[in-house]
C-alpha positions as CSV (number, residue, x, y, z in Angstrom):
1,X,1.5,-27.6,-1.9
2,X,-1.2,-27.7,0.6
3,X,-4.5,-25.9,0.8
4,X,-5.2,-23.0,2.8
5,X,-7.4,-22.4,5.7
6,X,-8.6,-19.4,7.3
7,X,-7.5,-21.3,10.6
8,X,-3.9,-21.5,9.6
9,X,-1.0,-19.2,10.1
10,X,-1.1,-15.4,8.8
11,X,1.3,-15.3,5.4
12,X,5.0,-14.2,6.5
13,X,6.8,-11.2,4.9
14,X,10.0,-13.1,3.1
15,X,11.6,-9.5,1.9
16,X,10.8,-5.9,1.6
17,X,12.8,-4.3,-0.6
18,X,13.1,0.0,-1.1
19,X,12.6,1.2,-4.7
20,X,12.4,4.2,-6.8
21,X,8.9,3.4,-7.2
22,X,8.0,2.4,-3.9
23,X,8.2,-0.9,-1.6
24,X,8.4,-4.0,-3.1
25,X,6.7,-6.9,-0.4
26,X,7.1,-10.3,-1.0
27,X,5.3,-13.2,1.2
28,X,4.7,-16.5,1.5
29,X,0.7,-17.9,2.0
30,X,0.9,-20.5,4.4
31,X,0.1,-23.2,1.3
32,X,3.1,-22.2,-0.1
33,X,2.5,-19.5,-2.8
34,X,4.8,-16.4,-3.3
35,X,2.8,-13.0,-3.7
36,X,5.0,-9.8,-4.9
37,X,2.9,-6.4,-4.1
38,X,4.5,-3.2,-4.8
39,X,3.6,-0.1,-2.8
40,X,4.1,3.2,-4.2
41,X,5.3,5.9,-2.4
42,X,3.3,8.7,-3.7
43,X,-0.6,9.1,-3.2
44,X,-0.9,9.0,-6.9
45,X,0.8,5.8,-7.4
46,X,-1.2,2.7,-7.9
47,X,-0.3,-0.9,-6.2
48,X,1.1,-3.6,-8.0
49,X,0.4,-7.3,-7.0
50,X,1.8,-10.6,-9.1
51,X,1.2,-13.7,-8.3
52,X,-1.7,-13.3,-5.7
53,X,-3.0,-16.4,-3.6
54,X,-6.7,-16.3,-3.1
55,X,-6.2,-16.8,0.9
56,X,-3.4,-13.8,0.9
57,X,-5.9,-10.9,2.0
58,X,-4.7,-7.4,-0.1
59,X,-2.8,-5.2,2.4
């Protein structure tokens, strides 16, 4: 895998997938990582994030 750099590419959204829960997100950091984030539907939901690269901003 390669490093990132704040002057590469912005990470690409691989799937988005409906739940009972919410939205599951999954994308790819230019270097290569995965990053799974799970966004609730509800406002009293909290988001779930696995696998997080450093360079992948939380969104």
């Amino acid at each position: 895998m390669t490093q990132c750099s704040t002057t590469e590419q912005r990470p690409v959204i691989v799937s988005r997938h409906l739940t009972s829960d919410g939205v599951v997100l999954w994308t790819r950091c230019s270097c290569g990582r995965l990053r799974m984030d799970l966004v609730p539907d509800g406002p009293g939901g909290s988001r779930l994030t696995a696998g997080p690269c450093p360079h992948v901003p939380a969104g």
